[in-house]
N, C-alpha and C positions, 0 to 999 in steps of 0.2 A: 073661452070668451072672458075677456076682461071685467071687473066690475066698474060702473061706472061712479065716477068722484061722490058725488052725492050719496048712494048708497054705502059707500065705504065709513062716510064721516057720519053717516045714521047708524051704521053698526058703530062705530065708536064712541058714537055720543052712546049710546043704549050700554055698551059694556059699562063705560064711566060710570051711568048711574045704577048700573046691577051693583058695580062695585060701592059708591056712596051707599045705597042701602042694606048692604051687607055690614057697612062698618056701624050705620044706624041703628041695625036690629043688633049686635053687639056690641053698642054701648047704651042700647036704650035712648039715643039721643033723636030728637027726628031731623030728618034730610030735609033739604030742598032748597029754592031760590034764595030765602033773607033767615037760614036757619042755618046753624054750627058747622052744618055737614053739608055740602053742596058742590055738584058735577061743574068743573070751570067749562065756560063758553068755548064755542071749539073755535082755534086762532088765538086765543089768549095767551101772555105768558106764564110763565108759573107753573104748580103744579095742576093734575089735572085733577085731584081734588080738595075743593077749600077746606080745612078744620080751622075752626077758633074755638078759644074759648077752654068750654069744659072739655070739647072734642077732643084739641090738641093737646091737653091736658093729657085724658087719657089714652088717647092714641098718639102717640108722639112720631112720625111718622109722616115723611112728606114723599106722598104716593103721586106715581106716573104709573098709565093703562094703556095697554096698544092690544089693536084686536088687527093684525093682520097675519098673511098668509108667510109672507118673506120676514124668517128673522133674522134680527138687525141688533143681537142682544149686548155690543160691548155700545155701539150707538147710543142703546137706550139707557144702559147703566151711565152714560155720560151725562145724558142731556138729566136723568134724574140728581145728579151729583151738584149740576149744573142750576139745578134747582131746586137745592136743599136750604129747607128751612131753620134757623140757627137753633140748636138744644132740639133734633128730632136726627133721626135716622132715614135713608132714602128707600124707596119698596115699592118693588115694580110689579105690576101683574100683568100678564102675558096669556093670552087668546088667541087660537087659529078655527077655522072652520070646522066642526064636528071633530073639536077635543076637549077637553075639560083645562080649563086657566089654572095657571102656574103661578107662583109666586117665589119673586128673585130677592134676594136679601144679602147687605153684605155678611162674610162670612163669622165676623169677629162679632157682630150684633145678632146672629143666631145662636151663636153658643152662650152669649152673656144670656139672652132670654131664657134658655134652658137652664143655665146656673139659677139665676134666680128663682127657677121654678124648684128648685132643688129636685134634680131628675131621678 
């Protein structure tokens, strides 16, 4: 049985902002509507979630979230490309039904992170 529309964009709105307060609780920053860190309206353009500020600062990082069953993973590297914020890198996280979210990153910006970290 299909899901129906509304349910789909509630689990999505819901992943979006699991995902916003995970980046809150690691930067210490708080989330939410008129704060640094906040889940874009569903429909909106842009990424799906807002950093300013100190946020994008420290998370430099312009994140797209999809919580479906059907993956559509070179799609969504585009549309996140597509919506890349200027001096951030793009990073997708990725959700299906009873699995643990993934996190996609280009490849050249995973290994600089680790250089830096001096591995």
């Amino acid at each position: 049985m299909a899901i129906k529309t509304r349910s789909a964009k509630n689990k999505g709105k819901k992943f979006q902002n699991d995902i916003a307060k995970k980046i809150s609780e690691l930067l210490n920053i708080p989330w939410g509507k008129d704060e640094c860190i906040a889940s874009r309206e569903m429909g909106q353009s842009g990424v799906d979630i807002r950093l300013i500020s100190k946020a994008l600062e420290r998370f430099p990082y312009s994140v797209e979230c999809k919580r479906c069953e059907n993956l559509s993973v070179p799609a969504w590297i585009k549309q996140a490309k597509s919506n890349l914020i200027p001096g951030t890198d793009w990073l997708l996280f990725v959700r299906r039904n009873r699995e643990d979210g993934v996190a996609i990153m280009d490849i050249e910006t995973f290994f600089s992170i680790l250089k830096d970290k001096e591995v």
